[in-house]
DSSP file (Angstrom, degrees, kcal/mol; ACC not computed):
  #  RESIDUE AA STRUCTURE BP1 BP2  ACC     N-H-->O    O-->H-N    N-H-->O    O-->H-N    TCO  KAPPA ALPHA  PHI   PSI    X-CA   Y-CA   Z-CA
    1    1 A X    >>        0   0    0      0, 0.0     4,-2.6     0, 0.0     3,-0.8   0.000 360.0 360.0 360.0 -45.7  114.9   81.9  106.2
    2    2 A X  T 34  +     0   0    0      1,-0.2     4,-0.4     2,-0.2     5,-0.2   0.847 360.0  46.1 -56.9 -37.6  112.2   79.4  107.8
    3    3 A X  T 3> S+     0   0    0      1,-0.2     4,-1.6     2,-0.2    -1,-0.2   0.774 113.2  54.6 -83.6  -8.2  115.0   76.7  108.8
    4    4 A X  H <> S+     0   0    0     -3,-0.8     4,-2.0     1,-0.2    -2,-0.2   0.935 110.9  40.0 -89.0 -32.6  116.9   79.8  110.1
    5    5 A X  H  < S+     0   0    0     -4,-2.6     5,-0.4     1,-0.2     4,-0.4   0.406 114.2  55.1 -87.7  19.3  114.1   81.1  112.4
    6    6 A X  H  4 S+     0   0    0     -4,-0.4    -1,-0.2    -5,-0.2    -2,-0.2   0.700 109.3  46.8 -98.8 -29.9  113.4   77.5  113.5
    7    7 A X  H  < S+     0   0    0     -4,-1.6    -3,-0.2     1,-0.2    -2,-0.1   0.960 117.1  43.8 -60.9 -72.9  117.3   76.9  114.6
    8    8 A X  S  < S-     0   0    0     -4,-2.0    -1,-0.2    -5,-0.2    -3,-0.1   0.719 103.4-139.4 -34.3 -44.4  117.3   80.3  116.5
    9    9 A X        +     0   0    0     -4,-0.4    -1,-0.2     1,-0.3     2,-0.2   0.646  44.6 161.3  66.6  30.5  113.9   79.4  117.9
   10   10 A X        -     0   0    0     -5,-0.4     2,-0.5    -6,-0.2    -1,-0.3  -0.587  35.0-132.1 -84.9 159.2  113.0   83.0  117.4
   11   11 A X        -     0   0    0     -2,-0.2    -1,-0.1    -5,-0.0     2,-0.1  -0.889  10.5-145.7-114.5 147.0  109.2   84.2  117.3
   12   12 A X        -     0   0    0     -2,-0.5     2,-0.5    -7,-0.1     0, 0.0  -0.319  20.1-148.8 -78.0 163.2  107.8   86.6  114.6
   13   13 A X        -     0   0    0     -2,-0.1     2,-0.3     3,-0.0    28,-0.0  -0.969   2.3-138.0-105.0 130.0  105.3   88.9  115.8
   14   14 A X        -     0   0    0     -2,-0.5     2,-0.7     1,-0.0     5,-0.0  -0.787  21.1-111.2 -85.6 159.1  102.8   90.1  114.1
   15   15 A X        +     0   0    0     -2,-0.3     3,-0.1     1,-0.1    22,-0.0  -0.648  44.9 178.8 -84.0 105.9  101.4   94.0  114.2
   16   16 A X        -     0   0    0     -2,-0.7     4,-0.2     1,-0.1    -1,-0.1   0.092  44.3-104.8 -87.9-164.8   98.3   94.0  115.8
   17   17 A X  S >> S+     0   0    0      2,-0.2     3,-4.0     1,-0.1     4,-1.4   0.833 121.4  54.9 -96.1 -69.4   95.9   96.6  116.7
   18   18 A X  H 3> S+     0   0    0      1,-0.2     4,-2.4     2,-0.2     5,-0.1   0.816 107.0  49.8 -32.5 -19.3   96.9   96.5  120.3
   19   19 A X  H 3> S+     0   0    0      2,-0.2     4,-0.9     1,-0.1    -1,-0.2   0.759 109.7  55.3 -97.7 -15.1  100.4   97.1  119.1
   20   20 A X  H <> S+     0   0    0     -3,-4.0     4,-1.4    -4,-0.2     3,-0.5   0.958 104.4  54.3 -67.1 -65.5   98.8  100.1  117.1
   21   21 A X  H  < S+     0   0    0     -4,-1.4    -2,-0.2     1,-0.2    -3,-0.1   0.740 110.8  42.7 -23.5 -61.5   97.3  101.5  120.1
   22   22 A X  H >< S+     0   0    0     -4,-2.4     3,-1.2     2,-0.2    -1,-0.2   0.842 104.1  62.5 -30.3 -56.5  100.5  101.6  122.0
   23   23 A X  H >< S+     0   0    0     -4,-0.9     3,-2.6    -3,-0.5    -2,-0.2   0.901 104.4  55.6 -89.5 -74.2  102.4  102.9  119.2
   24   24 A X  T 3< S+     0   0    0     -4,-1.4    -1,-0.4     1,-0.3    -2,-0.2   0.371 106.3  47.7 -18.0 -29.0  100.0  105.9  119.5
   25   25 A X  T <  S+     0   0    0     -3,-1.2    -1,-0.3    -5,-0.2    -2,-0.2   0.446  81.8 110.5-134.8  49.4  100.6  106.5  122.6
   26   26 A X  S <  S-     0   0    0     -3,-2.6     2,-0.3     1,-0.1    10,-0.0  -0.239  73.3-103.5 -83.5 143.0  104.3  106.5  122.9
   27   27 A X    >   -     0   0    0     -2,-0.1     2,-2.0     1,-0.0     3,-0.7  -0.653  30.7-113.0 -70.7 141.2  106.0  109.5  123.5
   28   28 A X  T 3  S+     0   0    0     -2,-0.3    -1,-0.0     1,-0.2     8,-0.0  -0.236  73.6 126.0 -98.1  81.6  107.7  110.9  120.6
   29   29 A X  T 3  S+     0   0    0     -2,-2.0     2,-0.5     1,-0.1    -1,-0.2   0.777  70.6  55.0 -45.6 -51.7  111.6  110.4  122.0
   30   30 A X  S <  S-     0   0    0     -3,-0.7    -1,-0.1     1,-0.2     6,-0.0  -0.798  76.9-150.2-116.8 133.2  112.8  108.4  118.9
   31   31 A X  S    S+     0   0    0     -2,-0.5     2,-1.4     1,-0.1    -1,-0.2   0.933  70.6  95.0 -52.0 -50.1  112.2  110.3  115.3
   32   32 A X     >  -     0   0    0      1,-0.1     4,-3.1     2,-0.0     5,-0.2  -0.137  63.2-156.7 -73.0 102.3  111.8  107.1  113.5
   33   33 A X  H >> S+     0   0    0     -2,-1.4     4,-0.8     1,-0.2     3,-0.7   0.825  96.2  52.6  -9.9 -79.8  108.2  105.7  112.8
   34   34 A X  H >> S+     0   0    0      2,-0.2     3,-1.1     1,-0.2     4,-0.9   0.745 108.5  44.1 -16.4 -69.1  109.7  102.2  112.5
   35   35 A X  H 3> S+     0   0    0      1,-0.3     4,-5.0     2,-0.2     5,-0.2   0.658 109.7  62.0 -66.6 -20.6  111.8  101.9  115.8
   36   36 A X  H <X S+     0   0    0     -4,-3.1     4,-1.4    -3,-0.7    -1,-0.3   0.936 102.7  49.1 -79.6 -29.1  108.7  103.4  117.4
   37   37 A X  H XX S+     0   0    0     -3,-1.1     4,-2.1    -4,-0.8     3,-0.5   0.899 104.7  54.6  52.8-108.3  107.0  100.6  116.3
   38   38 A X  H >X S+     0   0    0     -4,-0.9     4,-2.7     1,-0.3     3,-1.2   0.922 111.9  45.7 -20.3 -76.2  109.6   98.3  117.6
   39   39 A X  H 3X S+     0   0    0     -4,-5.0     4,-1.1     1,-0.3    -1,-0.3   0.704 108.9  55.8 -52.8 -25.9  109.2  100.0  121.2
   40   40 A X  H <X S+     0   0    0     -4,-1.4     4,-1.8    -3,-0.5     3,-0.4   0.939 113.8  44.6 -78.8 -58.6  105.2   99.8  120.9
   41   41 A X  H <X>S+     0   0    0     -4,-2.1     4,-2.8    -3,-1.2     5,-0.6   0.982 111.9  45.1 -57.5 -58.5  105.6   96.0  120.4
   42   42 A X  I  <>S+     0   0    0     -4,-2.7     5,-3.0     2,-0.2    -1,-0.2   0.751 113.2  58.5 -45.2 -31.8  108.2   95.2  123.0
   43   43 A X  I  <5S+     0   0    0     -4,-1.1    -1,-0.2    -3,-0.4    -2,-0.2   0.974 113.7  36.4 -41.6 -88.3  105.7   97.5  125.4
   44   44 A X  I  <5S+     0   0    0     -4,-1.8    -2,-0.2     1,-0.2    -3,-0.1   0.553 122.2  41.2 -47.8 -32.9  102.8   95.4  124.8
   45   45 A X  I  <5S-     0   0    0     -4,-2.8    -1,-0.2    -5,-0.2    -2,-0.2   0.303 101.6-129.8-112.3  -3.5  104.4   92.1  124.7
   46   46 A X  I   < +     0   0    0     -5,-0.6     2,-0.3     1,-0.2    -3,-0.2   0.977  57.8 143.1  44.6  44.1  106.8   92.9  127.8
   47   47 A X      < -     0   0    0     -5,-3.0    16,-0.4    -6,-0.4     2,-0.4  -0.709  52.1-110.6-109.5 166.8  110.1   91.7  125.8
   48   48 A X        -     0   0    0     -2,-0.3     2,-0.8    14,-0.1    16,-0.2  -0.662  30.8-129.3 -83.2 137.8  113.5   93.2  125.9
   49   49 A X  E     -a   64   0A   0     14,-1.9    16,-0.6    -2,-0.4    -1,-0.1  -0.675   8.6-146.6 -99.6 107.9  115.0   95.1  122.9
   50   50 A X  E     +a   65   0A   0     -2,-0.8     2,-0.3    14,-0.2    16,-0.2  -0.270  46.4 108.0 -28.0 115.0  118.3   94.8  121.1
   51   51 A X        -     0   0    0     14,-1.7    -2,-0.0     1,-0.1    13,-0.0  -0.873  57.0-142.7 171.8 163.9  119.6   97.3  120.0
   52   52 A X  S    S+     0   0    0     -2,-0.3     2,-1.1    12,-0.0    14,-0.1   0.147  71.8 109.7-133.0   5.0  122.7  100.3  120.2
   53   53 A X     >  -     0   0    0      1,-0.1     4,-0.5    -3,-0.1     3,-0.4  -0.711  60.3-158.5 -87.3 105.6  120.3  103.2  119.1
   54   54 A X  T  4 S+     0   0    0     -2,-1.1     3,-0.4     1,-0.2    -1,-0.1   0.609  74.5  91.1 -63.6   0.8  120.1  105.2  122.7
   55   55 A X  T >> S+     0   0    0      1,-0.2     3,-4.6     2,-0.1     4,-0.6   0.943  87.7  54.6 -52.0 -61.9  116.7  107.0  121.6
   56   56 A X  G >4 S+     0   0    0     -3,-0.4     3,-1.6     1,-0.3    -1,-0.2   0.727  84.2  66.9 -39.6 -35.8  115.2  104.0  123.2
   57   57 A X  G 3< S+     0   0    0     -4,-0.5    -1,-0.3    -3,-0.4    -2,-0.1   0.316  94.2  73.1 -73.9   3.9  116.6  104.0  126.5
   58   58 A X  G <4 S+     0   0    0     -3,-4.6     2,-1.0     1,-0.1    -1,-0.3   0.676  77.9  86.0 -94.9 -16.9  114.2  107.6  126.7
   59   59 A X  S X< S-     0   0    0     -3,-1.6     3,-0.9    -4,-0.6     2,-0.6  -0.697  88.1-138.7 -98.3 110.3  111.4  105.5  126.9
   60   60 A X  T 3  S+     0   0    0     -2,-1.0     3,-0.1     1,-0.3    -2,-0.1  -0.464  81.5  19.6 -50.3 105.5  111.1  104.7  130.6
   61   61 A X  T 3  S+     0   0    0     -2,-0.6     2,-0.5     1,-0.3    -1,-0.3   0.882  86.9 117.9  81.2  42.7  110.3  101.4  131.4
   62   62 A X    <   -     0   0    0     -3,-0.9     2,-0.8    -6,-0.1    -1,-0.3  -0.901  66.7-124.9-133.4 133.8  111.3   99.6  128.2
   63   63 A X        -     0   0    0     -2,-0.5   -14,-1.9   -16,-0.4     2,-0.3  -0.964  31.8-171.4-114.1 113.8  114.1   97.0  128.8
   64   64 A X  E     -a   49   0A   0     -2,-0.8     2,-0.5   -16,-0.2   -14,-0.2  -0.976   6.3-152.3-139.7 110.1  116.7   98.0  126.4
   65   65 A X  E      a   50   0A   0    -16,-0.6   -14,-1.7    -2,-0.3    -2,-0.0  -0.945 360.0 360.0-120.9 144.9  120.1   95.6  125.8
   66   66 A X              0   0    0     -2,-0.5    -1,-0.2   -16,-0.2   -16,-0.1  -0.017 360.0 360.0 109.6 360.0  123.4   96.8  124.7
């Protein structure tokens, strides 16, 4: 798994407090805990998400591909 996220060049994230904060004050658009999550990180860290669930695209200002 380490030589695979060193090819990609992806970076992990960790869950922070800031990223807690957010998370908390997200509207609740998408049911799942997790994904909300997701969006809380992407928020905070101003990255795009992947993804084909269209609950996301309710969060306004969130940069949502696919």
């Amino acid at each position: 798994m380490a030589q695979g996220i060193a090819d990609l060049q992806l970076r992990l994230l960790p869950y922070s407090a800031e990223h807690a904060f957010a998370f908390y004050g997200l509207p609740s658009h998408h049911p799942d805990p997790f994904d909300r999550q997701i969006i809380a990180q992407a928020f905070v860290e101003q990255i795009a998400v992947i993804t084909s669930d269209s609950a996301f695209k309710l969060y306004k200002g969130l940069d949502v591909i696919w």
